[in-house]
DRENFI-995897 format. One record per residue (C-alpha): residue number from 1; x, y, z; residue in three letters; chain. Coordinates in steps of 0.25 Angstrom, whole numbers. Each point is the difference from the previous one (the first is absolute). Layout:
DRENFI-995897
SITE:nr:east:north:up:rest:kette
SITE:NUM:X:Y:Z:ALA:A;
...
end
This chain:
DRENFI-995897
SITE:nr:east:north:up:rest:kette
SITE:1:144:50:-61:UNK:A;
SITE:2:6:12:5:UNK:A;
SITE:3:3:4:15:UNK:A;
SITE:4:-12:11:-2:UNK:A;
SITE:5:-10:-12:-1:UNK:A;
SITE:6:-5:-6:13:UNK:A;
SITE:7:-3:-12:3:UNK:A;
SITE:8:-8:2:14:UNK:A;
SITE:9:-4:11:6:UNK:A;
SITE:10:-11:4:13:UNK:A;
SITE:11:-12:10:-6:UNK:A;
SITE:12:-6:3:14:UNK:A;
SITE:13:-8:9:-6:UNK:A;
SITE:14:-11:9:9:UNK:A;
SITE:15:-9:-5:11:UNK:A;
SITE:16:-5:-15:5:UNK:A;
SITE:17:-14:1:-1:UNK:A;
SITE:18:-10:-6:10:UNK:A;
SITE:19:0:-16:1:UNK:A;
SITE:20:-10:-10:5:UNK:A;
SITE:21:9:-7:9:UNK:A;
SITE:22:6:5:12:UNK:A;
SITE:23:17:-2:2:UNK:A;
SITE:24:-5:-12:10:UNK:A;
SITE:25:-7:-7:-11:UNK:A;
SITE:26:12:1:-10:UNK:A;
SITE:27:10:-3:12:UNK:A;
SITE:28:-8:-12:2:UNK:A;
SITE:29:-1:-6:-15:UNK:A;
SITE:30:15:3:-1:UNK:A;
SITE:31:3:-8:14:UNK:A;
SITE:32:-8:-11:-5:UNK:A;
SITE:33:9:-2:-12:UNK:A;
SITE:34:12:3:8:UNK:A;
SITE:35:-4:-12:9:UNK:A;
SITE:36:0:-9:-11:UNK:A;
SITE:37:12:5:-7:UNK:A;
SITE:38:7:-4:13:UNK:A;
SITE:39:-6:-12:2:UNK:A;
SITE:40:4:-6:-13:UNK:A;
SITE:41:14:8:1:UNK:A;
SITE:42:-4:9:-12:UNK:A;
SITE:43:8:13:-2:UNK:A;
SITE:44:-7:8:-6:UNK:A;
SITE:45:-14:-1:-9:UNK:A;
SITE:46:-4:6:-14:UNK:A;
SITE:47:-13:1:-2:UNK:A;
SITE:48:-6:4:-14:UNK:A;
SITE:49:-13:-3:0:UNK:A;
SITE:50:-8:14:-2:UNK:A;
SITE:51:-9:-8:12:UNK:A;
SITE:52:12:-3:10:UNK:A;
SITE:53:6:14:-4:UNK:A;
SITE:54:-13:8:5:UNK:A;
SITE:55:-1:-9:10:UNK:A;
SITE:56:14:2:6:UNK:A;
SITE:57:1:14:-3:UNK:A;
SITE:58:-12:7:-3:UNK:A;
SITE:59:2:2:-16:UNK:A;
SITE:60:-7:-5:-9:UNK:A;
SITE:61:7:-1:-15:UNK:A;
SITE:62:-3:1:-12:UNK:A;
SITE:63:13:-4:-5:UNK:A;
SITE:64:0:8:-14:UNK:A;
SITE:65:4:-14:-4:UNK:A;
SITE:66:14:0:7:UNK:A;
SITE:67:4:-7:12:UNK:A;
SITE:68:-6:3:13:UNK:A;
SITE:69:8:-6:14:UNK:A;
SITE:70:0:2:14:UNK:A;
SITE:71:13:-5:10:UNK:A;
SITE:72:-4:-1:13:UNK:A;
SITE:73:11:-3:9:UNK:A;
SITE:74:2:-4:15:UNK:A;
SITE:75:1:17:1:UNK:A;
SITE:76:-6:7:-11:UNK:A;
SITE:77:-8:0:-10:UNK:A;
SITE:78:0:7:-14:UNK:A;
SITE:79:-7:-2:-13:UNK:A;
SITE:80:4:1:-14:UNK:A;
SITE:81:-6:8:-11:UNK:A;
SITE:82:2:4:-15:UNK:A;
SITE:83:3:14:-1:UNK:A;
SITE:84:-12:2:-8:UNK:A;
SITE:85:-8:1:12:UNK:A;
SITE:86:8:13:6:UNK:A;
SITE:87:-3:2:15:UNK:A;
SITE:88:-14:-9:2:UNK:A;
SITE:89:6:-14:5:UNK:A;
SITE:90:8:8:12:UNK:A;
SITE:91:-14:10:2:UNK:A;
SITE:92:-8:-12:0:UNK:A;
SITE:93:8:-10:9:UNK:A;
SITE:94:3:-2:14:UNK:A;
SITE:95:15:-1:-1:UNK:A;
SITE:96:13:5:-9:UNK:A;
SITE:97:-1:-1:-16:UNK:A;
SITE:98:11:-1:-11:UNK:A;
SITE:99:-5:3:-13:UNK:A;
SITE:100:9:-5:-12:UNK:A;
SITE:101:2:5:-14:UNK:A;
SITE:102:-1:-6:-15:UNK:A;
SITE:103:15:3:-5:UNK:A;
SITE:104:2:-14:2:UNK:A;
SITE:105:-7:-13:-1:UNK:A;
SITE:106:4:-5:13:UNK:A;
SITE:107:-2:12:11:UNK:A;
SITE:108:-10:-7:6:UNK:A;
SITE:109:9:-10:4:UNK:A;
SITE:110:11:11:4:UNK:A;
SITE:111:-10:7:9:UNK:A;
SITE:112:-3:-15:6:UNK:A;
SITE:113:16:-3:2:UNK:A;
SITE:114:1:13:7:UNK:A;
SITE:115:-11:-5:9:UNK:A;
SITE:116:4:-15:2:UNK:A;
SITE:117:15:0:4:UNK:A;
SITE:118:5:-9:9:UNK:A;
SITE:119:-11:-6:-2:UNK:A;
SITE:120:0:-18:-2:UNK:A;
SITE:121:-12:-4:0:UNK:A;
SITE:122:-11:7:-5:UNK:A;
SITE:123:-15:-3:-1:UNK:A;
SITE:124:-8:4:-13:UNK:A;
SITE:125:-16:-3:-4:UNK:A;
SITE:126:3:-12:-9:UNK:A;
SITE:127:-14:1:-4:UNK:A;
SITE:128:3:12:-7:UNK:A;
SITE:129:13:-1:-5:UNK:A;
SITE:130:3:-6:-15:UNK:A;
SITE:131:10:-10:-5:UNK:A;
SITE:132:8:12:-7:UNK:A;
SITE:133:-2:10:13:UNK:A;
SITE:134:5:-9:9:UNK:A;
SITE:135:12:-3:-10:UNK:A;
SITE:136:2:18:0:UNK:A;
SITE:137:1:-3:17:UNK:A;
SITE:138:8:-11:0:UNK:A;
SITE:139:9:7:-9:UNK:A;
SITE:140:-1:14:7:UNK:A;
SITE:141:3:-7:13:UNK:A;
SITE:142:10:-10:-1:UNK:A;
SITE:143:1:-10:12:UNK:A;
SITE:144:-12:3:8:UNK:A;
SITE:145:-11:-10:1:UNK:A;
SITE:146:-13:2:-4:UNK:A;
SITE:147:-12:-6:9:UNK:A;
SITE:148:-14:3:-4:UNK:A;
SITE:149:-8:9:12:UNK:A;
SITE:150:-14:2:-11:UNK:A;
SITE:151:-7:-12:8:UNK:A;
SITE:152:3:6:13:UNK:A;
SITE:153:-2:14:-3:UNK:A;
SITE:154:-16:-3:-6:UNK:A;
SITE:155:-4:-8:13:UNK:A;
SITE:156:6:13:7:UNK:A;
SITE:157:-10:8:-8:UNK:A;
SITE:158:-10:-9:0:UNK:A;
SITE:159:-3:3:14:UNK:A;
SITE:160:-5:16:-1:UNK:A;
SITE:161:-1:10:15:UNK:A;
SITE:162:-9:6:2:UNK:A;
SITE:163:6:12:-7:UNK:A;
SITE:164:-1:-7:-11:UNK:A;
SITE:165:-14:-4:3:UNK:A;
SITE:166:-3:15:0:UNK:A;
SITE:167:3:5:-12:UNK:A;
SITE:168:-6:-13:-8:UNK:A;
SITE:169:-15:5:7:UNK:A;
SITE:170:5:14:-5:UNK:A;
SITE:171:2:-7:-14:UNK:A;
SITE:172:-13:-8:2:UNK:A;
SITE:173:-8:12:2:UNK:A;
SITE:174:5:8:-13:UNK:A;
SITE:175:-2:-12:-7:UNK:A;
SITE:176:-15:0:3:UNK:A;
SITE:177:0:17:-2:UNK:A;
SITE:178:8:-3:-14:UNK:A;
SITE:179:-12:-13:-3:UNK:A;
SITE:180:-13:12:4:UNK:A;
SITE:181:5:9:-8:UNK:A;
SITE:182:1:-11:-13:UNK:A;
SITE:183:-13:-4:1:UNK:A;
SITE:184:-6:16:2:UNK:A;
SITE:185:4:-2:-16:UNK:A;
SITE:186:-7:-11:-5:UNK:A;
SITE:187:-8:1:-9:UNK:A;
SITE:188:-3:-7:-14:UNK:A;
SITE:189:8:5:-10:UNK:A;
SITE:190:12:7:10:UNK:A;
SITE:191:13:-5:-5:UNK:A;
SITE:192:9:-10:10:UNK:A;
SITE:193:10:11:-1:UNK:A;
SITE:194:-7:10:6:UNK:A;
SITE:195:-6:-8:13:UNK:A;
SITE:196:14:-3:0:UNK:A;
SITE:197:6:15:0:UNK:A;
SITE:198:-12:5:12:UNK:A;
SITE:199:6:-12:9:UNK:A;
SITE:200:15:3:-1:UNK:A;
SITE:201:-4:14:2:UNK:A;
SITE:202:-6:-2:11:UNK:A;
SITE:203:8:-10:4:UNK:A;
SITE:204:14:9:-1:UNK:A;
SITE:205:-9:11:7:UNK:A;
SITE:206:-3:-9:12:UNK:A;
SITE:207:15:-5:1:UNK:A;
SITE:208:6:14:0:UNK:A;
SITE:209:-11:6:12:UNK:A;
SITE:210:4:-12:7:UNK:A;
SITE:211:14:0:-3:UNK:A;
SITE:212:7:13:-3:UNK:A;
SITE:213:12:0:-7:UNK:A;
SITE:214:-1:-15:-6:UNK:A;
SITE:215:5:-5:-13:UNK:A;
SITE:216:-11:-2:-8:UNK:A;
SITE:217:4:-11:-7:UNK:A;
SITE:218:-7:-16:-1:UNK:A;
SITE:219:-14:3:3:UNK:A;
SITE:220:-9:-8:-11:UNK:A;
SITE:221:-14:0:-5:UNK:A;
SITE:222:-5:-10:-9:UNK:A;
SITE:223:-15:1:-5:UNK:A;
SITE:224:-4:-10:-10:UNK:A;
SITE:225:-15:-4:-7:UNK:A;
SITE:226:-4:-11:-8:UNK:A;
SITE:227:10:-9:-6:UNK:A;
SITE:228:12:10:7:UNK:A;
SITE:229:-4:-7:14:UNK:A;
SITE:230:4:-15:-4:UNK:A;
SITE:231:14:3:7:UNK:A;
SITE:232:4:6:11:UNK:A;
SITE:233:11:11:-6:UNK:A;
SITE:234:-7:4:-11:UNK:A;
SITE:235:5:14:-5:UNK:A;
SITE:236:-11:10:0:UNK:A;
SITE:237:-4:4:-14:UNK:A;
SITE:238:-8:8:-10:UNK:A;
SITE:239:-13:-8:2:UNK:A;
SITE:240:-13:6:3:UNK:A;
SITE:241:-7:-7:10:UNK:A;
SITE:242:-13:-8:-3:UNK:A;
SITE:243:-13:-2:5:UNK:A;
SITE:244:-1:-13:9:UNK:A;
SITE:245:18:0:-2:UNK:A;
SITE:246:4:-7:12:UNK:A;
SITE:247:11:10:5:UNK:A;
SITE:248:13:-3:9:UNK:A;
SITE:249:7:10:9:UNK:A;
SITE:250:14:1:5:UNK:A;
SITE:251:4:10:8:UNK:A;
SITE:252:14:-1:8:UNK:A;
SITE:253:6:11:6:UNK:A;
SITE:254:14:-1:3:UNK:A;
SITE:255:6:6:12:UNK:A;
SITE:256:14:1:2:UNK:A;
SITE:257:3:-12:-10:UNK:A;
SITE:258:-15:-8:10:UNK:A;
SITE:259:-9:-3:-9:UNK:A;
SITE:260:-15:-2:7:UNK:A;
SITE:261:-8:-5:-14:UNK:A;
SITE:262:-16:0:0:UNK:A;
SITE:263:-7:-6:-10:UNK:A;
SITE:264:-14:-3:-3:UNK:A;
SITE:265:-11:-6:-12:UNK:A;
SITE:266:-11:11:-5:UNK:A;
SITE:267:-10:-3:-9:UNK:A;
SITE:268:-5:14:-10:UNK:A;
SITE:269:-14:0:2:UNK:A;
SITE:270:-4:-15:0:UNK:A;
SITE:271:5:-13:3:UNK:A;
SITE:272:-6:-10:-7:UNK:A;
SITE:273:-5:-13:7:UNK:A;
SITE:274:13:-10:-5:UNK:A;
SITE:275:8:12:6:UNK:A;
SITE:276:-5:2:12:UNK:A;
SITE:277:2:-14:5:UNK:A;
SITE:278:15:-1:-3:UNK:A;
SITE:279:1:13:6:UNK:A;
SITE:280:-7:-3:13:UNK:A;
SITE:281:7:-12:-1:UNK:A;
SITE:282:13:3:-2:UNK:A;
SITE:283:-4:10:13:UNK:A;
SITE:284:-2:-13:10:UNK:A;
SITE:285:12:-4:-3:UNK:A;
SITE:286:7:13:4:UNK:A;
SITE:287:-9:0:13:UNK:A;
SITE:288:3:-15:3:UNK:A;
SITE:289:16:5:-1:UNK:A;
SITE:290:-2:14:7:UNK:A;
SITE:291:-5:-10:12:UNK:A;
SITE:292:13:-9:-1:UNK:A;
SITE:293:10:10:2:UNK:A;
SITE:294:4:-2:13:UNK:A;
SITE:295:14:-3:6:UNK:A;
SITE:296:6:-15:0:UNK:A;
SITE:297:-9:-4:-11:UNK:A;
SITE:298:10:-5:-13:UNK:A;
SITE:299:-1:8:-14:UNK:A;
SITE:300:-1:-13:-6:UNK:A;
SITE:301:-12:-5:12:UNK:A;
SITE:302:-7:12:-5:UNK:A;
SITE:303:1:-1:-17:UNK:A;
SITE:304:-5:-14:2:UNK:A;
SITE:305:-12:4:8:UNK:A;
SITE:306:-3:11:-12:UNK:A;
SITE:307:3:-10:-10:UNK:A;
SITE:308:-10:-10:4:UNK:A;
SITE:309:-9:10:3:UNK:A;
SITE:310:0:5:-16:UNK:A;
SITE:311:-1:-14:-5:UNK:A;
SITE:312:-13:0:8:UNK:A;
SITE:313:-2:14:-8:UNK:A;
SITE:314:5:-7:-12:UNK:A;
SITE:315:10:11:-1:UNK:A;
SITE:316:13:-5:2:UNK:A;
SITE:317:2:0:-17:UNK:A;
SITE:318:-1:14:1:UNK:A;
SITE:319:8:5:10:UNK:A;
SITE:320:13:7:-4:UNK:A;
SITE:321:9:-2:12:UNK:A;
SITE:322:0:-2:14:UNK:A;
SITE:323:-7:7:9:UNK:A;
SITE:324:8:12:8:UNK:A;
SITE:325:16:4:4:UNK:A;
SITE:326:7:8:8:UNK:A;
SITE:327:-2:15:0:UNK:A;
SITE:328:10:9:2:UNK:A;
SITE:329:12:6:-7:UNK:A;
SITE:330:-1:-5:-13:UNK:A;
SITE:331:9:1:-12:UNK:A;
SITE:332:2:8:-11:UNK:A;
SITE:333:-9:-11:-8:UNK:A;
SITE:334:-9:0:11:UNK:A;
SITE:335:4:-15:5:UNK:A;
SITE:336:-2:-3:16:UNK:A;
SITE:337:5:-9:9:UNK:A;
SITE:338:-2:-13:-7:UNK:A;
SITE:339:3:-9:11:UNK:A;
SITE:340:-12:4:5:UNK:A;
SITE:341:-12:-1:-8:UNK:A;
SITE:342:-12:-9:1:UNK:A;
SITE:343:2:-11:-11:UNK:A;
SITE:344:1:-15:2:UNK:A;
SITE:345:15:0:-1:UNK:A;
SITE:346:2:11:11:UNK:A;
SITE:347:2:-6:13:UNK:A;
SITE:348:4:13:9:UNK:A;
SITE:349:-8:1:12:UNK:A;
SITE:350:-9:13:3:UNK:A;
SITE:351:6:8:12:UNK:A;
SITE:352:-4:13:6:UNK:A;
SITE:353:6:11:-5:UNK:A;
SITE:354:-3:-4:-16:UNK:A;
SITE:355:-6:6:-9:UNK:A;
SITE:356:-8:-8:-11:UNK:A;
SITE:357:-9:3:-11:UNK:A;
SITE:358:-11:-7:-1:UNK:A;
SITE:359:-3:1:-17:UNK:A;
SITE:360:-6:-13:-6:UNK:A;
SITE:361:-3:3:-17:UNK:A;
SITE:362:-7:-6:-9:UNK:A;
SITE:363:-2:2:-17:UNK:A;
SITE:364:-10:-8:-6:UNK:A;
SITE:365:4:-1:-16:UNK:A;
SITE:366:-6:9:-9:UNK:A;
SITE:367:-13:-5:-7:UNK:A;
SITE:368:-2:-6:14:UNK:A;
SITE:369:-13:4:7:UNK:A;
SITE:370:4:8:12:UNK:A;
SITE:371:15:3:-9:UNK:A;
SITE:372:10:8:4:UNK:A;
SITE:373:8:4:14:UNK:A;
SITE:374:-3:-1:14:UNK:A;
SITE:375:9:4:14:UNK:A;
SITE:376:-4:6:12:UNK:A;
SITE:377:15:3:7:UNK:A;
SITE:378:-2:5:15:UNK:A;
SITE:379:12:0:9:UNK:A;
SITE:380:3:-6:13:UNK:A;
SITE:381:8:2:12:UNK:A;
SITE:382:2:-13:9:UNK:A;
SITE:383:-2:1:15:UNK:A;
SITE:384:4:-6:13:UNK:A;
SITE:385:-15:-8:-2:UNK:A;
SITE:386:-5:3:-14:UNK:A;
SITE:387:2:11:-11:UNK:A;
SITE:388:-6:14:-2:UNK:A;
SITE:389:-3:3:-13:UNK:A;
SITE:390:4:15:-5:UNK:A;
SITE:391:-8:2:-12:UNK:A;
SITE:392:-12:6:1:UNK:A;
SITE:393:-9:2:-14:UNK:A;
SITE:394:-13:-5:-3:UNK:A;
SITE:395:1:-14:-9:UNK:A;
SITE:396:-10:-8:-8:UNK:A;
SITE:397:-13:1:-8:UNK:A;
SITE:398:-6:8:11:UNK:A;
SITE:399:8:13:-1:UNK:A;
SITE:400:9:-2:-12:UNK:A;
SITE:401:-11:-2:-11:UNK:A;
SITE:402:3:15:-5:UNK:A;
SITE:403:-11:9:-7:UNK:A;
SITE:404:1:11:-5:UNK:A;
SITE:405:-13:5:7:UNK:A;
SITE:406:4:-4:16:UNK:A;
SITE:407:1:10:11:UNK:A;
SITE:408:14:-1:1:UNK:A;
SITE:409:2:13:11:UNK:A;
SITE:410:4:-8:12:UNK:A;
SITE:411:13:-3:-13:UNK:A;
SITE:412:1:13:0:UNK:A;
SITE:413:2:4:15:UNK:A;
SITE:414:9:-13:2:UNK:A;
SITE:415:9:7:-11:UNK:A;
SITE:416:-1:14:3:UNK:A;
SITE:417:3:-5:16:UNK:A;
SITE:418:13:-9:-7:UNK:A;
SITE:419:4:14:-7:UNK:A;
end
């Protein structure tokens, strides 16, 4: 390699735009971790999570599939980025950036040397790290002990402010503008894709008004019919949508690397009778669930409850999963929290300040009376004495039975309010 060829470099390129954090909620996360990296006689900690990233820094990465990191030290905190991204990770985060470039395999960890010297121990996510990364670190940094921090960094994030809060209700509310302007489309005979494009339109309309000078970038729509609906990440496709389909929509903004996910059951035209009791069903459950969100109740408390409750449905064969998670950052793969979810094998305890989905799904086989896929998803803040739920959009046989002859205005002016 010749002496032309860089291996680092700082692109601080133009202007920080605006962020939804003030410095005193960035401070704060940043003491947090610094109090644990003293407490348990830590140096320095990489994270390389895209999660823990935006969540210490305020960049979110896509990562162009190379390495991603951020060293946060006792007195500073940098991230590192590939140089593919020119200027976005220093405009987008809170503190200093070094961006690396691809002359050499290993400029990532050239970049990370530079960042970690004198440093013995240092904590990593060992959630996130593979077998052949960890050999690259260990290799990279010789002598210096590596202690896991991805455990203690989650609960850390697990626990959102109240700035937090406030954009997850901003998220919320472009969720339910994105989901009014899906059903103004629906129709028999409209393709999925085409619902789909009117409620990312809307959607990256609604996020830019609100947000000027945002990256536009993991905000997902997902509108299935018929047999499309039996799971939950479907891609939307080509299908035209039939009379008496039983239709699922997703819409889930994301905000600054938050996600805030709405999802809801339709029905095009009819539901027939088979349908409309799983439905409402499957809707009692995700009441009796919305009730039991409330601090100092156990995840595992509340699955149980649920589960017992759709054995009395004579559901529980038909439920995909568990019941809710955490929402907040989420990863490039859309993965929350898990140590927080509301499954059997959960035991965290609800505390104020969480954020939880509350999203129990069915899918009855094909061939089946009532077949195909049914979640509701609403979202949950926990309290000091219960839980406010920030989702707001109309759910069940009573308003989302869609024809094509309803007097859908009052849509029309929530959209046209939302734009």
């Amino acid at each position: 390699m010749t002496h032309d060829m860089l291996h680092v470099m700082e692109w601080h390129n133009g202007e920080k735009p605006p962020s939804p954090f003030s410095d005193l909620e960035m401070w704060r996360r940043h003491d947090d971790v610094r109090q644990w990296m003293a407490a348990n006689d830590v140096d320095a900690g990489l994270f390389t999570s895209s999660q823990a990233i935006a969540y210490y820094s305020g960049w979110f990465c896509g990562g162009s599939g190379r390495k991603c990191g951020m060293v946060v030290s006792s007195t500073a905190a940098t991230t590192i980025s590939p140089a593919i991204d020119g200027g976005q990770p220093w405009r987008q985060g809170f503190h200093d950036n070094i961006s690396y470039t691809d002359w050499r395999r290993d400029n990532f960890f050239y970049a990370l040397r530079q960042l970690t010297q004198r440093v013995g121990r240092l904590a990593i996510e060992m959630d996130h790290v593979t077998v052949k990364f960890l050999q690259q670190l260990e290799s990279a940094l010789p002598g210096v002990d590596f202690v896991d921090v991805g455990q203690a960094s989650m609960w850390m994030r697990s626990i959102k402010s109240v700035e937090e809060h406030d954009l997850l209700r901003a998220g919320a509310r472009i969720a339910a503008q994105s989901a009014t302007a899906a059903l103004e489309l629906i129709v028999p005979g409209v393709l999925e894709y085409e619902v789909g494009l009117a409620a990312s339109a809307s959607m990256y309309r609604a996020i830019a008004a609100t947000f000027p000078g945002i990256a536009l970038m993991g905000c997902n729509v997902l509108f299935q019919s018929g047999i499309h609906t039996d799971g939950s990440h479907n891609p939307t496709t080509d299908k035209r949508v039939q009379p008496d389909d039983v239709l699922s929509l997703t819409c889930a903004p994301m905000l600054f690397g938050y996600s805030s996910t709405l999802q809801r059951t339709l029905f095009c035209e009819h539901a027939d009778n088979a349908s409309l009791v799983i439905w409402q069903k499957n809707l009692t459950v995700h009441q009796r669930a919305l009730d039991l969100i409330r601090p100092g109740v156990l995840c595992s408390d509340i699955a149980r409850e649920l589960s017992d409750l759709d054995r009395q449905c004579d559901l529980l064969k038909c439920r995909l999963g568990g019941y809710g998670q955490t929402i907040g950052l989420q990863s490039n793969s859309l993965g929350g929290e898990l140590e927080v979810a509301i499954r059997e094998d959960c035991f965290a305890e609800l505390r104020p300040g969480m954020v939880i989905s509350v999203d129990p799904m069915l899918m009855v086989p094909d061939g089946t009376p009532g077949a195909g896929g049914y979640r509701d998803t609403d979202i949950m803040i926990v309290t000091e004495t219960g839980a406010e739920r920030i989702t707001v959009f109309s759910q069940g046989p009573n308003d989302n039975i869609i024809c094509a002859h309803t007097d859908r205005e009052n849509g029309r002016q929530q959209l046209k309010m939302g734009r």
